[in-house]
LOTOR-623614 format. One record per residue (C-alpha): residue in one letter; x, y, z. Coordinates in steps of 0.5 Angstrom, whole numbers, plus 500, padded with zeros to 3 digits. Example, Ala and Ser with C-alpha at 12.3 -4.5 7.8 and 13.67 -1.06 7.14 Angstrom:
BEGIN
A525491516 S527498514 
This chain:
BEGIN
X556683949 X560677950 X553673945 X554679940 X562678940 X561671940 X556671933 X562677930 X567671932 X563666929 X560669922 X568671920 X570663922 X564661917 X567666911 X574665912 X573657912 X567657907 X568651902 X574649904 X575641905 X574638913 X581635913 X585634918 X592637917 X594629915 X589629910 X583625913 X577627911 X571627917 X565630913 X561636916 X553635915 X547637919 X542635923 X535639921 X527638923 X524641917 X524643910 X525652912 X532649916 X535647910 X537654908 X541654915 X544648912 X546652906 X548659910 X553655915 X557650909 X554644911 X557638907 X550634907 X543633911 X545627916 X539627920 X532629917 X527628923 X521626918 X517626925 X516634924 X511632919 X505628924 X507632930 X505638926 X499635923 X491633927 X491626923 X495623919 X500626913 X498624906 X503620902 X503626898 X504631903 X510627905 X513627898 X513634897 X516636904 X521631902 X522633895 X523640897 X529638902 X532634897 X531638891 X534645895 X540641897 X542640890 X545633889 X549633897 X547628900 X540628905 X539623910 X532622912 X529617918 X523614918 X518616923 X521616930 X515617935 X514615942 X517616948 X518623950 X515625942 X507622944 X501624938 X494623940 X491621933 X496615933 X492612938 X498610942 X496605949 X499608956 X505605958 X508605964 X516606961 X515608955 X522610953 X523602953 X515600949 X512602943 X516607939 X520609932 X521603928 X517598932 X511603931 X512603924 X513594923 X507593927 X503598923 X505597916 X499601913 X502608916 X510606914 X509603907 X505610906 X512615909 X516610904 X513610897 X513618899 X521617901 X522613894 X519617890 X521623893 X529620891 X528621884 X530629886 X537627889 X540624894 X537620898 X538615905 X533613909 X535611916 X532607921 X531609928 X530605935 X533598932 X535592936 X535586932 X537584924 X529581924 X527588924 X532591918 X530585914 X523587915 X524594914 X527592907 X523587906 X517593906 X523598902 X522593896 X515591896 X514599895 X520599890 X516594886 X509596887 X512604885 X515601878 X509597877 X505604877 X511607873 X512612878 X520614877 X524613883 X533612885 X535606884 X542608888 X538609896 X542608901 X540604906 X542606914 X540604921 X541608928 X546605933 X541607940 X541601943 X546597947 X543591943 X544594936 X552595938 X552588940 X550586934 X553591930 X557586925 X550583923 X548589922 X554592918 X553587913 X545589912 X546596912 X550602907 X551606913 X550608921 X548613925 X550614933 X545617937 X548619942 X542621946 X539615947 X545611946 X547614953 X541614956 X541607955 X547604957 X547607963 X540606965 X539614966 X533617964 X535624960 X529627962 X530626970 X533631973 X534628979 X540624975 X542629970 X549629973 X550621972 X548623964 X554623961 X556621954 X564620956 X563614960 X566609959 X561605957 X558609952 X565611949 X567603948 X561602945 X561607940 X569604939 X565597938 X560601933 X565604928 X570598927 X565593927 X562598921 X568599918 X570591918 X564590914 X565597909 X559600913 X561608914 X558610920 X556617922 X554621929 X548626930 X546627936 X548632940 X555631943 X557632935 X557638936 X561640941 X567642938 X572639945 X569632943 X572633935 X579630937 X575624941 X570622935 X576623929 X581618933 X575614934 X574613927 X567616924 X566618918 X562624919 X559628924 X552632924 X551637928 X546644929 X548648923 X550654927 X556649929 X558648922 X564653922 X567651929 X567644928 X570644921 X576649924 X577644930 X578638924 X582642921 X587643926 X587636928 X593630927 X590624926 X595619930 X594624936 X587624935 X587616935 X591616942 X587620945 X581615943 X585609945 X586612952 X579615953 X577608951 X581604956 X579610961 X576607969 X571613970 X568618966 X573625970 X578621967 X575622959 X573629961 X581631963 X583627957 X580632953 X580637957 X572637959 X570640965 
């Protein structure tokens, strides 16, 4: 009874704040975008108002696949979402396995860690044949809306500069074949790493935007495995830490006119709204069932009270701290 009352209470929330702008009651506009891991999810996207697509995890297509995806498989999969969501932003990130997402056919070798070995973009650098193969159907996938491209698992401007460098030749290679593409991608990187946040000035200034991931990035900074029952309790997304870290990405991005969003799944929780707006974040993606909760809380919001609850939380000592702060048990 209370999950039906609860989805009554939600589907009235969406009607009544359908279309209405994410600004907090002192004007500061926060954007509402989603995170999705199919084409069939954008129709969520659009059911719950979401202002944009700010994860695609494009990694749907190899797990779902017993080989290799063809660059043309990839292109309509990316065509689709783009053209569904009629001119909004979609926000793709390039191949993201390993780790807890293994694929036979990549022939991967065992790794006694692999949350710290062979994954995502490092993946893709070492083996330029599979990435150059998802960007030319990512670039040629752009001519029918708007599209960034975002790369996971950074920790170093080495492999942003090469990253960019493959983005180029594909570019090139496409006008070469007279095969149309946007010339307005925008290019983005995922802060998961204490690395990237420690370097996220040099990044800022080679990137268009950034996405936090929290669920790595907390994993990461604490050293806790967030697969390992046994700590699960010592995972925890408002230490400190992970709170100051998030604090250096969001001024370092903004000093270098770099935006920066969040899409892991702390974003959707509608008690850590007031801490991400006073933190500064120019948009929050979330589940699209979020959508109108998120955007009521936003809504509600002054951004100076928000920003003294980010300070304090910023200079907290411990993680039960943060929780009263925001009122989090």
């Amino acid at each position: 009874l209370k999950k039906r009352e609860e989805q009554q209470r939600l589907q009235r929330l969406l009607e009544t704040l359908k279309g209405q702008p994410n600004v907090t009651k002192d004007g500061k506009t926060v954007r509402i975008y989603c995170n999705i891991g199919s084409p069939e999810d954008v129709h969520a996207v659009q059911v719950n108002d979401g202002g944009g697509i700010g994860l695609f995890r494009s990694e749907f297509l190899y797990l779902n696949s017993s080989t290799f995806p063809t660059e043309d498989e990839q292109f309509e999969a990316y065509k689709h979402v783009l053209s569904d969501m009629d001119g909004k932003e979609v926000i793709i990130r390039t191949l993201d396995i390993g780790a807890d997402k293994q694929i036979g056919y990549f022939d991967l070798p065992k790794e006694d860690n692999p949350a710290m070995g062979m994954r995502a973009l490092r993946i893709c650098l070492t083996r330029p044949e599979i990435f150059r193969t998802q960007l030319r159907a990512l670039f040629r996938a752009s001519a029918y809306g708007k599209l960034g491209i975002m790369f996971p698992m950074v920790t170093s401007v080495w492999e942003v500069r090469e990253a960019k460098k493959l983005c180029e030749e594909v570019k090139r290679d496409l006008k070469h074949e007279g095969i149309p593409y946007s010339e307005d991608v925008q290019i983005g990187i995922m802060i998961e790493t204490p690395a990237a946040v420690f370097i996220a000035d040099e990044l800022a200034a080679r990137a268009r935007f950034f996405s936090i991931g929290t669920n790595d990035l907390t994993q990461y900074v604490l050293a806790v495995d967030r697969g390992n029952r046994r700590i699960a309790a010592m995972y925890d997304t408002l230490h400190p830490a992970v709170v100051r870290a998030m604090r250096l990405t969001v001024d370092a991005a903004h000093r270098h006119g770099c935006e920066v969003g969040i899409c892991g799944e702390f974003a959707g929780c509608v008690a850590h709204a007031e801490l991400l707006v006073g933190l500064g974040f120019d948009e929050l993606s979330v589940a699209p069932p979020s959508v109108p909760a998120v955007k009521e809380r936003i809504r509600g919001l002054e951004t100076p009270q928000a920003e003294l609850t980010a300070r304090r939380a910023v200079e907290a000592a411990t993680a039960s701290e943060v929780h009263e702060l925001i009122g989090v048990g």
